[in-house]
C-alpha positions as semicolon CSV with decimal commas, in nm:
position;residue;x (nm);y (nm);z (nm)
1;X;2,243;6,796;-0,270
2;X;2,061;6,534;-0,095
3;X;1,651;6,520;-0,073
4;X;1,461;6,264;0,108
5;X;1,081;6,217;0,126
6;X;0,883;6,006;0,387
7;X;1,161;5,773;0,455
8;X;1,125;5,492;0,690
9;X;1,404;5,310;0,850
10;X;1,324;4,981;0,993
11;X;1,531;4,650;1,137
12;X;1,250;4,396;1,212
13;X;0,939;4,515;1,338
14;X;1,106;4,793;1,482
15;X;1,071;5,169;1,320
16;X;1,384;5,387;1,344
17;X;1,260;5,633;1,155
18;X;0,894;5,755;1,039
19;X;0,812;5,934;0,746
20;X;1,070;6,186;0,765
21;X;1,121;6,451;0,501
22;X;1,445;6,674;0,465
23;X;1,671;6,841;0,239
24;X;2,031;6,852;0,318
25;X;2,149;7,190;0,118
26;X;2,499;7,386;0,048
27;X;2,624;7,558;0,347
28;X;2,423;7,298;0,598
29;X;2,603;7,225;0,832
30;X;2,441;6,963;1,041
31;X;2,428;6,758;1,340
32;X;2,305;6,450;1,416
33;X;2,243;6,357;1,785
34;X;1,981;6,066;1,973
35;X;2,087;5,780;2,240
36;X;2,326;5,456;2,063
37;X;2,116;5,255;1,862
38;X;1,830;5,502;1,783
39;X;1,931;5,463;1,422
40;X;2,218;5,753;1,349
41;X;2,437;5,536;1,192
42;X;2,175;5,332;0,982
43;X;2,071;5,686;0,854
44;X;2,375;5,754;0,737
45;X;2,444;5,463;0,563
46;X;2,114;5,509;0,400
47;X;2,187;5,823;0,287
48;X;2,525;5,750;0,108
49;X;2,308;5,483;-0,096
50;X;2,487;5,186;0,113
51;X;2,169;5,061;0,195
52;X;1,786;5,117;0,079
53;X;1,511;5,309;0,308
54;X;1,213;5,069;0,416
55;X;1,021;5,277;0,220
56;X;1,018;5,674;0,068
57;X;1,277;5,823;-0,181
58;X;1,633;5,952;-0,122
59;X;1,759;6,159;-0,427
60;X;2,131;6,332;-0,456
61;X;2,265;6,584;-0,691
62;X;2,611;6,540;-0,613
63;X;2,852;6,324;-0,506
64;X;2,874;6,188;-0,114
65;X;3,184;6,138;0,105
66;X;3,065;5,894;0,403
67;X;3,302;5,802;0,695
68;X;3,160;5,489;0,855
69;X;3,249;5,437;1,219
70;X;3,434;5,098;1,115
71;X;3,554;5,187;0,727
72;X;3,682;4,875;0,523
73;X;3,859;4,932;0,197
74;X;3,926;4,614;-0,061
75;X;4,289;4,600;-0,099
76;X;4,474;4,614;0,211
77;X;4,767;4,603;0,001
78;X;4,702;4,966;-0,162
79;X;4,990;5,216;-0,014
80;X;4,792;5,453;0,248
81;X;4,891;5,724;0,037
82;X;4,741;5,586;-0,303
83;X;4,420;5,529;-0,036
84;X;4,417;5,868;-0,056
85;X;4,469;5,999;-0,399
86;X;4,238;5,801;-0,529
87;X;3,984;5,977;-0,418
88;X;4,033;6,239;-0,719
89;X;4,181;5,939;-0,934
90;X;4,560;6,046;-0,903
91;X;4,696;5,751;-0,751
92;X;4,769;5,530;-1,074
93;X;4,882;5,869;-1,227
94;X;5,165;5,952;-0,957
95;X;5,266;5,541;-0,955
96;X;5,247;5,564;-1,363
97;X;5,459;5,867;-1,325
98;X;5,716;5,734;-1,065
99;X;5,761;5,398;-1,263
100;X;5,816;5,645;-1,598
101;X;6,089;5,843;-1,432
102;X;6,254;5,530;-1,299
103;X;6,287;5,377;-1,694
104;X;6,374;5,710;-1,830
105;X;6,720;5,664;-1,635
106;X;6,756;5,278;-1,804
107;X;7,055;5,217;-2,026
108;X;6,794;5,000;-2,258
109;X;6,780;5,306;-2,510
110;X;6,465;5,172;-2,619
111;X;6,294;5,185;-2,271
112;X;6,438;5,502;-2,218
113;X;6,291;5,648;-2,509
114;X;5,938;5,475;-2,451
115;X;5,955;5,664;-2,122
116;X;6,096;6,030;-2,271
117;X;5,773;5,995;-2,470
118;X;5,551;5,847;-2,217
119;X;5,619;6,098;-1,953
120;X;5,490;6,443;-2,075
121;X;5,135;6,280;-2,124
122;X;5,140;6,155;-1,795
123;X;5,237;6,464;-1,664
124;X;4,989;6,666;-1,883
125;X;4,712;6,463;-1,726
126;X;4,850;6,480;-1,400
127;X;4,827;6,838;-1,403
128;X;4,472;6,852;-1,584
129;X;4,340;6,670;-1,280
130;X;4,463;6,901;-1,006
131;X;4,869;6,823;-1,008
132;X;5,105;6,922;-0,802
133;X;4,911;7,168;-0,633
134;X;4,644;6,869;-0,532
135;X;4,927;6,655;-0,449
136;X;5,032;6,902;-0,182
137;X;4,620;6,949;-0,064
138;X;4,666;6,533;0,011
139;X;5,017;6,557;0,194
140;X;4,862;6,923;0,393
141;X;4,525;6,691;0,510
142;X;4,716;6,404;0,622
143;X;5,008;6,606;0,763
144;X;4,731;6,744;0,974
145;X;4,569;6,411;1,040
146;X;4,847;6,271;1,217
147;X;4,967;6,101;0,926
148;X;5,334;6,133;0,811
149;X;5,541;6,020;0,579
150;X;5,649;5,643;0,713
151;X;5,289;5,574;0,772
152;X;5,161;5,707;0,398
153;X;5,435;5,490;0,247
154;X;5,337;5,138;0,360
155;X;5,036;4,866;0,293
156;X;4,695;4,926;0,452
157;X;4,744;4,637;0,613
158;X;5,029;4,697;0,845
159;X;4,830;4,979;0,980
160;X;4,638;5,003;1,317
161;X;4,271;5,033;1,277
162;X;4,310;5,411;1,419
163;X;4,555;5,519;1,104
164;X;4,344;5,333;0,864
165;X;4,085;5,516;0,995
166;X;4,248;5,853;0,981
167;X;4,342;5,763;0,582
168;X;3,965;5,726;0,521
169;X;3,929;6,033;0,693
170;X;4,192;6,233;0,474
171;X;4,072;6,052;0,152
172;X;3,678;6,161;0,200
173;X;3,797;6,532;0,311
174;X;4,055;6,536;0,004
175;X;3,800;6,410;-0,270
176;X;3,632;6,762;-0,265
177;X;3,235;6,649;-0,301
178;X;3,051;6,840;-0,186
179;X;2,855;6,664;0,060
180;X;3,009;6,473;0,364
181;X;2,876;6,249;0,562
182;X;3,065;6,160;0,868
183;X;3,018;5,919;1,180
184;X;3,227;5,983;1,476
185;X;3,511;6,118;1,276
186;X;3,714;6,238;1,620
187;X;3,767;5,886;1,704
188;X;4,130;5,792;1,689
189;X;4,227;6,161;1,649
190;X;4,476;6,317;1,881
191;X;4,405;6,641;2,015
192;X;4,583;6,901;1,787
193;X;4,392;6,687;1,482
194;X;4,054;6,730;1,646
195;X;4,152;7,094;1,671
196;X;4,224;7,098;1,316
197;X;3,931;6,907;1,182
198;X;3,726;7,120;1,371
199;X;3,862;7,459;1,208
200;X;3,825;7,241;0,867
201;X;3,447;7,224;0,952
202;X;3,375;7,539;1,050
203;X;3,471;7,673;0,673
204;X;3,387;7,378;0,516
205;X;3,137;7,496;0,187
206;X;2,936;7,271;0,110
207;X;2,665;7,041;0,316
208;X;2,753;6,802;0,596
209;X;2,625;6,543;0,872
210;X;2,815;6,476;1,113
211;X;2,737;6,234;1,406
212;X;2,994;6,290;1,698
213;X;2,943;6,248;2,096
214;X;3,165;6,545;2,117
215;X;3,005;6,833;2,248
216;X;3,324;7,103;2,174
217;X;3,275;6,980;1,770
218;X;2,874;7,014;1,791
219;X;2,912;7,357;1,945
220;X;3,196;7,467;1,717
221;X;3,097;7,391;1,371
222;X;2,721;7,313;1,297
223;X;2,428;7,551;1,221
224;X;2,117;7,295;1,225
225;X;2,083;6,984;1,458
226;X;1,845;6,688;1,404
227;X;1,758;6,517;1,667
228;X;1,651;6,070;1,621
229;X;1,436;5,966;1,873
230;X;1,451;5,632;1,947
231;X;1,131;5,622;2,159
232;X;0,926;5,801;1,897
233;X;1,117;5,738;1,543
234;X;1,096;6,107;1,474
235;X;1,362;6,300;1,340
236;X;1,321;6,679;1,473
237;X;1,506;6,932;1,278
238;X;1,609;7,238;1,459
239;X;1,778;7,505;1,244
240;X;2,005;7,613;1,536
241;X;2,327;7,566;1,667
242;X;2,435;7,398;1,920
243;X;2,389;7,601;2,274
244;X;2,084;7,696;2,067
245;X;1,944;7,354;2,007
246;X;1,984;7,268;2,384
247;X;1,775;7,571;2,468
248;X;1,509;7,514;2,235
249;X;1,439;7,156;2,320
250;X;1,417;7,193;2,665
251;X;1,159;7,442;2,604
252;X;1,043;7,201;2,378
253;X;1,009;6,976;2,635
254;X;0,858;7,181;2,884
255;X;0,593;7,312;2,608
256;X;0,527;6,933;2,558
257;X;0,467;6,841;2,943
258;X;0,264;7,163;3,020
259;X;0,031;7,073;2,719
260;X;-0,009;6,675;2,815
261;X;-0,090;6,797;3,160
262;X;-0,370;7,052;3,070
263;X;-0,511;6,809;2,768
264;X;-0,497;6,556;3,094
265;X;-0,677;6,745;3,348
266;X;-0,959;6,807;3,065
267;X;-1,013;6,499;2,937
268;X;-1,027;6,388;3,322
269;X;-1,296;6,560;3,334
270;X;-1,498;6,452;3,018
271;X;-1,446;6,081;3,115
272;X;-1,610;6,143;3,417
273;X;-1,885;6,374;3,307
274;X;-1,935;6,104;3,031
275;X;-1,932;5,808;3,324
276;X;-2,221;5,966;3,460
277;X;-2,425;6,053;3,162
278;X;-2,378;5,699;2,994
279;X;-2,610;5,570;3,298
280;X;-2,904;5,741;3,144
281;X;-3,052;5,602;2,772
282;X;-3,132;5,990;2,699
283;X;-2,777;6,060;2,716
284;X;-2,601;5,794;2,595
285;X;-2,511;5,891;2,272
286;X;-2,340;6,195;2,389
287;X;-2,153;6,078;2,701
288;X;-1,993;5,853;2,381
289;X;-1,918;6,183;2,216
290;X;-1,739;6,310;2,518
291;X;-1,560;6,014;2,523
292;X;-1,461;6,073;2,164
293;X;-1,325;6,400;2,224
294;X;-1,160;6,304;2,536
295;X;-0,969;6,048;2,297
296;X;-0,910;6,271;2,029
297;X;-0,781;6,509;2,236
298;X;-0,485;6,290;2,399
299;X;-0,404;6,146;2,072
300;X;-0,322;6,497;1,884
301;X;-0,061;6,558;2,163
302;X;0,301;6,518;2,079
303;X;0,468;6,280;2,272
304;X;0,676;6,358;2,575
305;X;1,014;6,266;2,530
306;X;1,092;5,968;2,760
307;X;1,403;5,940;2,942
308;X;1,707;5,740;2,727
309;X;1,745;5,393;2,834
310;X;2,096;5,334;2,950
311;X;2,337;5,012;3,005
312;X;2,330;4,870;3,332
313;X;2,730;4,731;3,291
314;X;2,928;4,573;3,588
315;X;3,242;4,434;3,524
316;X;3,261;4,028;3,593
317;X;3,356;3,969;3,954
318;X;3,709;3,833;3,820
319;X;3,808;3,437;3,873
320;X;4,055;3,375;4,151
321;X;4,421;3,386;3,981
322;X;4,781;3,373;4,104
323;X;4,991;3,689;4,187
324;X;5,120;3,716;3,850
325;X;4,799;3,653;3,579
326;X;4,968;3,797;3,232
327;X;5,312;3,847;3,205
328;X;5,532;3,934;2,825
329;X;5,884;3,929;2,799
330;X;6,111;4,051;2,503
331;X;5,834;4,131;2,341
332;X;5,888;4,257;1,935
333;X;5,711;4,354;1,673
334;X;5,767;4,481;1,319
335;X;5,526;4,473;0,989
336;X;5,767;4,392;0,696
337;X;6,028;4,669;0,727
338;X;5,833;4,858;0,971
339;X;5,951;4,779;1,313
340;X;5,679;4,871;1,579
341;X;5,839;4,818;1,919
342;X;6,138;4,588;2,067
343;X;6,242;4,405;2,365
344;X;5,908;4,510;2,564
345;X;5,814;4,371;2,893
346;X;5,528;4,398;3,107
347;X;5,419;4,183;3,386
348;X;5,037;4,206;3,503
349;X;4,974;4,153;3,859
350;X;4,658;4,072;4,033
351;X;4,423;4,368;4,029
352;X;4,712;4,584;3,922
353;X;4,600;4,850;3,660
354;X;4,794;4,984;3,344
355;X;4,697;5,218;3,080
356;X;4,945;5,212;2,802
357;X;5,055;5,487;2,598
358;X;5,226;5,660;2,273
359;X;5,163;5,864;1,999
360;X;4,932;5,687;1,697
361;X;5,107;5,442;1,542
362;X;5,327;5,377;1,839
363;X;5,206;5,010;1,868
364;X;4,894;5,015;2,167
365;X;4,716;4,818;1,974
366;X;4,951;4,587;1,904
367;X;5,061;4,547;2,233
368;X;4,701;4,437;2,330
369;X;4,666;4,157;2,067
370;X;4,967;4,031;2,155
371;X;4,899;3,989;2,534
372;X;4,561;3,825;2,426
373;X;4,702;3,578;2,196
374;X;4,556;3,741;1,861
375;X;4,864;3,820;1,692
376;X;5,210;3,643;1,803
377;X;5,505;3,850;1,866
378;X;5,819;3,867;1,628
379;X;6,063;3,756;1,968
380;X;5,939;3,698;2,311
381;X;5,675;3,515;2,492
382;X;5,352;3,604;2,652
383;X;5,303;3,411;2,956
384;X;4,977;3,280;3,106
385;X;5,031;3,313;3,498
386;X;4,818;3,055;3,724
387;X;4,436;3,109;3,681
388;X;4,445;3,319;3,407
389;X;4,100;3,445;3,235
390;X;4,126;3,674;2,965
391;X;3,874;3,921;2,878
392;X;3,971;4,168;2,550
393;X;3,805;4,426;2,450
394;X;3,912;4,581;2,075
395;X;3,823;4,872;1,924
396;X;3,778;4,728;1,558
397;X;3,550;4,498;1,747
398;X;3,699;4,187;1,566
399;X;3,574;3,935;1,851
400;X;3,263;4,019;1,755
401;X;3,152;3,776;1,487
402;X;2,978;3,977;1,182
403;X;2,803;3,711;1,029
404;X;2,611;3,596;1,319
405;X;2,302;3,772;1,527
406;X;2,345;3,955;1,863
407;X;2,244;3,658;2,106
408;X;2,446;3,395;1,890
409;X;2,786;3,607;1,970
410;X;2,665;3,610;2,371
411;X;2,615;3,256;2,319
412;X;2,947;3,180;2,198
413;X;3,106;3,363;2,465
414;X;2,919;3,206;2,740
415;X;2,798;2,862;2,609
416;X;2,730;2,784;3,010
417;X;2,416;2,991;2,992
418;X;2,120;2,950;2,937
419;X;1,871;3,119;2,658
420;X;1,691;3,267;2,918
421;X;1,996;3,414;3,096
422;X;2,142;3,461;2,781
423;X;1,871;3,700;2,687
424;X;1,818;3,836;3,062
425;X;2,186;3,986;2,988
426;X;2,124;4,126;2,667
427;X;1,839;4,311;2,791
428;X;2,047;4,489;3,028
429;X;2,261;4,598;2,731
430;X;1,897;4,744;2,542
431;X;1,929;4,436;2,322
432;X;1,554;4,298;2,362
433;X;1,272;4,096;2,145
434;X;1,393;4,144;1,806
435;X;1,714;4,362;1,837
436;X;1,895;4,017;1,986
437;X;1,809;3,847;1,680
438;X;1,962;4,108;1,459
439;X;2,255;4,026;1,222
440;X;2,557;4,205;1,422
441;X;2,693;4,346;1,076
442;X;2,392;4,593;1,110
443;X;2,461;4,723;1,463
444;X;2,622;5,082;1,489
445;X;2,967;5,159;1,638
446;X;2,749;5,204;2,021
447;X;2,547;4,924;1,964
448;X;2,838;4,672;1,866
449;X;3,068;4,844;2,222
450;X;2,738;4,732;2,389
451;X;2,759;4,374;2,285
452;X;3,173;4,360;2,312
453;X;3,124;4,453;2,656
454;X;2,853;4,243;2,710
455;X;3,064;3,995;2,651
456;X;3,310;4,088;2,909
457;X;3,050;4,084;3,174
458;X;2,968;3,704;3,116
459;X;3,344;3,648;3,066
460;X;3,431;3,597;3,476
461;X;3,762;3,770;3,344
462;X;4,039;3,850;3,585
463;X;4,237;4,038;3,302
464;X;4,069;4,294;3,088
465;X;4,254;4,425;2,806
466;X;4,054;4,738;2,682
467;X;4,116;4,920;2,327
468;X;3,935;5,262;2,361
469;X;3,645;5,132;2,542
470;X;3,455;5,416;2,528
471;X;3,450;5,498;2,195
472;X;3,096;5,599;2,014
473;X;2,912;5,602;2,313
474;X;2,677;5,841;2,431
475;X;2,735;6,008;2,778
476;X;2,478;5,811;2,966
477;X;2,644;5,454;2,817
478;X;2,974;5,641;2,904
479;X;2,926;5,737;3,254
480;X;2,815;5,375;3,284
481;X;3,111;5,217;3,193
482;X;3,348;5,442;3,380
483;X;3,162;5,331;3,685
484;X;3,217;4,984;3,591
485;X;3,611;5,048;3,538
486;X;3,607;5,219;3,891
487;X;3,450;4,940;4,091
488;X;3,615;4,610;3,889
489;X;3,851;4,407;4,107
490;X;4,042;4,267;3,869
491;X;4,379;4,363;3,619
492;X;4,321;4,625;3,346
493;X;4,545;4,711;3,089
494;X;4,366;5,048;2,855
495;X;4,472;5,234;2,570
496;X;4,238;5,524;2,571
497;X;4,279;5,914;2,441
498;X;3,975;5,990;2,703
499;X;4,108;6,143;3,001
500;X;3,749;6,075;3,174
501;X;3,851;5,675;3,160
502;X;4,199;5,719;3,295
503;X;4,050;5,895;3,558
504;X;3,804;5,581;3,628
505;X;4,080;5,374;3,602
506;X;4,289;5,525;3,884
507;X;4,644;5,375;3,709
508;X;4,895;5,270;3,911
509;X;5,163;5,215;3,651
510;X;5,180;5,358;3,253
511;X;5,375;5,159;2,992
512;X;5,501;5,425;2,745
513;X;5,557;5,279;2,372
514;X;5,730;5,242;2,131
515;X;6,042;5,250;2,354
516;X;5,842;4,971;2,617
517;X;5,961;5,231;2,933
518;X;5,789;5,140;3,253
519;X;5,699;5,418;3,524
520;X;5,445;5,473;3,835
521;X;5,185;5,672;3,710
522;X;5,199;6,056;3,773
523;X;4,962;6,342;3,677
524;X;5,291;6,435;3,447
525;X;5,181;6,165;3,235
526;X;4,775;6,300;3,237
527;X;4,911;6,543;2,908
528;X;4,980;6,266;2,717
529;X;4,681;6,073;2,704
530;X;4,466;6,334;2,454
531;X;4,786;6,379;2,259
532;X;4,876;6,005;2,220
């Protein structure tokens, strides 16, 4: 299905990957696990032909499904469901059809009869490709997805980034390749979907890799792991499962410690039999043949693994602002016909915190542009109180600018600093020497959270507006930001489906949407956030 030999992945002078030679086969089920940034995602890519290996050969036999953590399709104006019938090519066959039934009602008698005849070859190569009975595959996938009928009917482009997101998902699991590739493809899914998906992956026949920071996926549905280390560039392929995997590279590890510490202790010793041989002429040519050995001897070891550097993020100690920082009022929002929420208020107090929620599609994300000015509401007003600084956080990452390099977006956001505190900061987010200079289009989903909340820190915000902030992270990077949401003095307002950041957050309030209801928090409310 897919065979690679001796790739090498590289950005700059930096190797992600070294000489690495697999085969991804039917019935491989396969996942793919190392620190943000050690190169998961630009593996991926590589592999679905979106982008060329630094050097080695990448062959397929088949066709590929990939799921990018940030998927962008052409036409925003395609329907969500033609999004997904396309995939097998049905989607101008079920418009052609649709648009045929319409004229075969006309009281033209000539377009009528164009469309008597038109029809039954439409229909015959409807059902050649699949039919009805693929039809109802699509509407089963997305029905289970989280997808129903109101959202399938209307333009890409009214959708949040989480349903267009789910569409790519139900388009690459409808096609029926038989090789998926898939990067974080849990994010944006509520919980009876990621219960789903995971039952879809356990059975699934053919190969896939799938790159998830869920643990209950890993364990549930693959049979081999491969492990990217971003200290080494080594990819280390472990035909196990999960609980497996975790076993077998600790004792890995231990194997690896036990081994540099004898090879150690011996070539200890020939150093310093060799330091007092080299003294005498006589024996000078083989105290250098100790010290050969000694060498040779260290260098055949295989590296211990080093522990992951992590993110060292504080929140900005926030500006000093009036009681009242962010306030909306009559807030409304529709998309064409679509209307989204109405009449919404919220009023954001000084170091008061909010997590909003609703099911997908109920309008969190909109309500966060909104308050920070990125999209204006239909009716209503959003209100800058005395003091106000604005930090946003979204989960599309669209503050980030694409076309520019790592430091150039710090930069922008902070054009007070310096170059040398500009890099001092991105060094704290793992972005050093050459990985601040890279173009951010390149980063993975981890490595562009990293720079969106780097961002934040240098921000001095006293409002934070936060769109699923901890979304493909590892646990390490995390851990580290729900520490930074615990101890941050200023306003947040969240949307988040991880019950580990609401926790962080301590809420004291919860704006439920669409209907804009506001209510103290309450550990009723704790049900809803994996659902919503």
């Amino acid at each position: 299905m897919i065979t690679a030999h001796a790739v090498e992945l590289r950005i700059g002078a930096r190797v992600l990957l070294n000489q690495a030679t697999f085969r991804i086969a039917p019935g491989d089920r396969i996942g793919l696990v190392g620190r943000n940034g050690a190169g998961k995602t630009t593996l991926t890519k590589t592999l679905a032909g979106e982008t060329q290996p630094t050097g080695g050969q990448i062959t397929r036999s088949t066709d590929v499904g990939y799921l990018p953590q940030d998927p962008r399709t052409g036409d925003l104006d395609t329907i969500a469901m033609d999004r997904v019938l396309s995939a097998r090519g049905l989607d101008y066959l079920v418009r052609a059809m649709a648009e045929t039934e319409a004229r075969m009602s006309s009281e033209d008698m000539d377009v009528m009869a164009a469309a008597l005849e038109r029809y039954p070859k439409l229909e015959a190569r409807f059902v050649a490709a699949g039919g009805y009975a693929a039809e109802s595959e699509a509407h089963r996938i997305t029905s289970n997805l989280g997808l129903d009928e109101r959202i399938l009917s209307q333009p890409l482009q009214t959708l949040s980034g989480g349903q267009r997101r789910r569409v790519e998902l139900a388009r690459i699991l409808f096609s029926g390749v038989d090789t998926l590739l898939l990067d974080e493809p849990t994010n944006h899914l509520d919980a009876d979907s990621i219960i789903w998906l995971r039952d879809y992956l356990k059975t699934y026949p053919g190969g896939f890799v799938v790159i998830s920071h869920s643990v209950e996926l890993l364990r549930d549905t693959v049979n081999k792991v491969w492990h990217l280390d971003a200290n080494r560039g080594e990819l280390d392929q472990y035909n196990l499962g999960w609980d497996k995997y975790l076993e077998q590279r600790e004792q890995d590890e231990k194997r690896r410690r036990r081994e540099r510490a004898n090879a150690e202790k011996k070539a200890s010793a020939l150093m310093a039999q060799a330091e007092k041989m080299r003294a005498k002429a006589t024996k000078a040519v083989a105290a250098q043949n100790m010290i050969r050995r000694a060498e040779t001897m260290m260098g055949g070891l295989e590296g211990v693994r080093q522990a992951d550097r992590v993110a060292k993020l504080r929140f900005p100690k926030p500006a000093p602002s009036g009681k009242t920082p962010l306030t909306g009022k009559d807030l409304s929002k529709s998309y064409g016909s679509l209307e989204v929420f109405t009449g919404v208020d919220l009023a954001i107090d000084r170091g008061s915190r909010v997590v909003i929620l609703g099911l997908n599609g109920a309008g969190k994300t909109t309500m966060l542009r909104l308050l920070a000015g990125v999209e204006q509401p239909d009716t209503g007003e959003v209100l800058p109180g005395h003091g106000l600084k604005l930090g946003y956080y979204a989960q599309e990452h669209d503050m980030l600018d694409m076309d520019v390099t790592v430091v150039e977006n710090l930069r922008h956001a902070a054009p007070d600093l310096t170059d040398t505190e500009v890099r001092s900061v991105l060094g704290s987010f793992l972005f050093s020497g050459d990985d601040a200079d890279k173009p951010t289009h390149v980063l993975s989903g981890g490595e562009k959270t990293r720079l969106a909340l780097a961002t934040l820190v240098v921000s001095s915000a006293n409002v934070l507006l936060l769109d699923e902030p901890t979304n493909n992270l590892d646990p390490a990077s995390r851990a580290e930001i729900l520490g930074a949401l615990h101890t941050y003095e200023g306003a947040i307002v969240m949307v988040t489906h991880d019950d580990g950041a609401v926790d962080a957050l301590n809420p004291e309030r919860v704006l439920l949407l669409p209907d804009g209801d506001e209510d103290l928090w309450n550990e009723g409310y704790r049900e809803l956030v994996s659902l919503a």
